[in-house]
N, C-alpha and C positions, 0 to 999 in steps of 0.2 A: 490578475486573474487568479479566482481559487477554486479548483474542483470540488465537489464535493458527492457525494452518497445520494445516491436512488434518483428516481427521476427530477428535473426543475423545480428549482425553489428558490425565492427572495429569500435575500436575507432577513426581512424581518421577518416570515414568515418561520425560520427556521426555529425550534426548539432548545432552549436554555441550551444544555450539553456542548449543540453543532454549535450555535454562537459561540457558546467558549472556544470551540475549539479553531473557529475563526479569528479570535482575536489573540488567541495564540501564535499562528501562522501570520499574522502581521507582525509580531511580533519577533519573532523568528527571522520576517524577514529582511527587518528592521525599515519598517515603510513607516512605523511609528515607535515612540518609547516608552510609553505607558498604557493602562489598561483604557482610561478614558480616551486616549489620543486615539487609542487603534478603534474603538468602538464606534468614537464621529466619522472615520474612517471609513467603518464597515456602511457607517448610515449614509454615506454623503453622495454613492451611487457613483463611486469613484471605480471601486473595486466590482469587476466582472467574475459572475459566479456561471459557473457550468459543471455540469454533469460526469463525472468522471465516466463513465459509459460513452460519452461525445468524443472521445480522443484513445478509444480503444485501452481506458482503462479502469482498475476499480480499486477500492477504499475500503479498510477495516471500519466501522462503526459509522462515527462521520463522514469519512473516508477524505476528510480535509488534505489536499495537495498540491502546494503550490511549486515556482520553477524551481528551487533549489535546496527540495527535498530528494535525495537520490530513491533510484528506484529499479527493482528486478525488472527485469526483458526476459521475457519468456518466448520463444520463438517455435509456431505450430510449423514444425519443416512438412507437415505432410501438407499443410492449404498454404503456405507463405506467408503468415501475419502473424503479428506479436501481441500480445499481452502486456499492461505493465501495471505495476503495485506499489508504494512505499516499502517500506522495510520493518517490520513488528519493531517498537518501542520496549518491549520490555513488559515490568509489571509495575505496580503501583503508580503515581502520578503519568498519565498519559493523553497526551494530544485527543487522541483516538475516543476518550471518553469525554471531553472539553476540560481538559485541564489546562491551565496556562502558567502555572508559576513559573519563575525564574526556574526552578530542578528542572521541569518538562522542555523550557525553552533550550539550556544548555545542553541537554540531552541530544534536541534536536540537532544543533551546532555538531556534537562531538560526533554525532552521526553523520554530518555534511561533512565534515574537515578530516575525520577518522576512518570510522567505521566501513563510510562508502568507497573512499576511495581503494581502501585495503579489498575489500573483498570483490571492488573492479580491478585490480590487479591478480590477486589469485585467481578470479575467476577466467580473466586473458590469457594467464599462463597454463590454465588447465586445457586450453583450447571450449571453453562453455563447459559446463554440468549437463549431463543427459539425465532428464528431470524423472523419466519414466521407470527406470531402475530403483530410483530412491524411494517413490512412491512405491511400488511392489514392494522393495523391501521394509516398508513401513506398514501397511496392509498387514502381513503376514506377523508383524509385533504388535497389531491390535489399534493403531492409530484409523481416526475416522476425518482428521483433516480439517474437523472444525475445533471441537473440543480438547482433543487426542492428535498431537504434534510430537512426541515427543523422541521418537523415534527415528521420525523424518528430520526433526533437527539436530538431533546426534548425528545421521546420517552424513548432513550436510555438512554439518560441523568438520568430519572425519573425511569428506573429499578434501575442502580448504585448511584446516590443518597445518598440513606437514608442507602447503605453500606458506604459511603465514612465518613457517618457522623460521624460513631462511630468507625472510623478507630484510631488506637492509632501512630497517626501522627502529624507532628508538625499544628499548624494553617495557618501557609503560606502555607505549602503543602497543606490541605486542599481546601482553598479558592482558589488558582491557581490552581486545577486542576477543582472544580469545574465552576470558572470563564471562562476556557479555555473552557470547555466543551460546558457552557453554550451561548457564543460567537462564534463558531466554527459552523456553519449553515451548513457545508458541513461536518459534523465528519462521519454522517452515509455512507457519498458514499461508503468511503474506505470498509467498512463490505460490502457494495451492493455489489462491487467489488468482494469480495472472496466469495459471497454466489454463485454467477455468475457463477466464476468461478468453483466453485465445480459443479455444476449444469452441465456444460458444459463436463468438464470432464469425468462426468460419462456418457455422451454421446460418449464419446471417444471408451466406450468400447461396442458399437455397430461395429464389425469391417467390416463388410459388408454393411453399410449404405453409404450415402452420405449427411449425416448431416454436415454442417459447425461447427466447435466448436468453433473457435477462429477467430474475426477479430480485426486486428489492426494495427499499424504504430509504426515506430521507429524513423521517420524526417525525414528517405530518402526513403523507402519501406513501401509497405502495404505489408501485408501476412493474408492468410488464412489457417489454419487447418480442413482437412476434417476426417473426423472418420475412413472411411476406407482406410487411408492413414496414419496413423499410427505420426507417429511424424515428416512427412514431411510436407515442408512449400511451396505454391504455393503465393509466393510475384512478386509485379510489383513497377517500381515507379510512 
């Protein structure tokens, strides 16, 4: 199964970029070991693609997601349902734009073996992150949450922190995640992303409304979800 960005689309149907960034993800998740392996792969109708909106969740660019990518939980405590997102990559070579090289793939790895699990540890011993404060205080330094992160990931940076420090982890681990962290200008999108997402969601469950809950693209369609329309998608290209 691989999620992916905006409403349904075959893989063939999908655009250069998203393919890459599909065959990276197989890659990743070692279902194949090369570029042609994974691509007969993608074509062979082996691999189930869906919507990351179908599972209560959403995706940077591609929004390519499969199971053992870690990922932010965002949790709406005012309606009960969650949000969830990957974890921003960084810059340069990136998943997220169909990159696949061996750099993008280990990244992904040191993400799944490292990165995730530290920052699911600090974030357990903080008791969760109350997402709403960070966001105020990012608002008020000018961040807008798409473009403009940069505030909000210092922020975040500076709750986890002073847990990472006295984590009983090696020093390399240490120092690279905090370096990553503190490098990574765009870390907090991907949380904006599943706060968003939750938010929207529980609008979903207005079912007589005509709230928008979802806009987005996949590279060939836009689509939109309306509340009172249940899990259908009204996509154009």
């Amino acid at each position: 199964m691989i999620l992916h960005a905006g409403p349904p689309v075959a893989y063939k149907d999908m655009p250069d970029p998203m393919q890459g960034s599909c065959v990276g993800a197989v890659l990743f998740e070692e279902w194949a070991d090369t570029e042609d392996a994974a691509r007969r792969l993608l074509e062979s109708g082996e691999v189930n693609f869906l919507p990351c909106h179908s599972v209560r969740a959403v995706g940077p660019m591609g929004g390519i997601t499969t199971a053992n990518m870690p990922v932010f939980v965002v949790e709406n405590k005012t309606d009960g349902n969650e949000g969830y997102c990957t974890m921003n990559e960084g810059i340069g070579k990136v998943l997220r734009f169909g990159a696949y090289s061996e750099e993008v793939v280990n990244r992904l790895r040191w993400m799944r073996d490292v990165l995730g699990p530290v920052l699911q540890t600090a974030i357990k011993e903080l008791g969760g992150i109350n997402v709403n404060p960070l966001v105020a205080k990012a608002i008020a330094m000018g961040d807008e949450f798409h473009q403009r992160n940069i505030a909000a990931s210092l922020a975040f940076l500076k709750e986890v922190a002073p847990v990472i420090t006295k984590m009983k982890i090696s020093d390399q681990d240490r120092y690279d995640v905090i370096k990553f962290l503190s490098d990574t200008d765009q870390f907090f999108l991907n949380i904006m992303m599943a706060t968003g997402k939750s938010v929207m969601d529980a609008a979903r469950t207005v079912t007589d409304g005509t709230i928008v809950t979802a806009m987005c693209r996949n590279g060939v369609e836009f689509g939109i979800r309306i509340a009172g329309m249940g899990d259908q998608w009204l996509q154009d290209r």
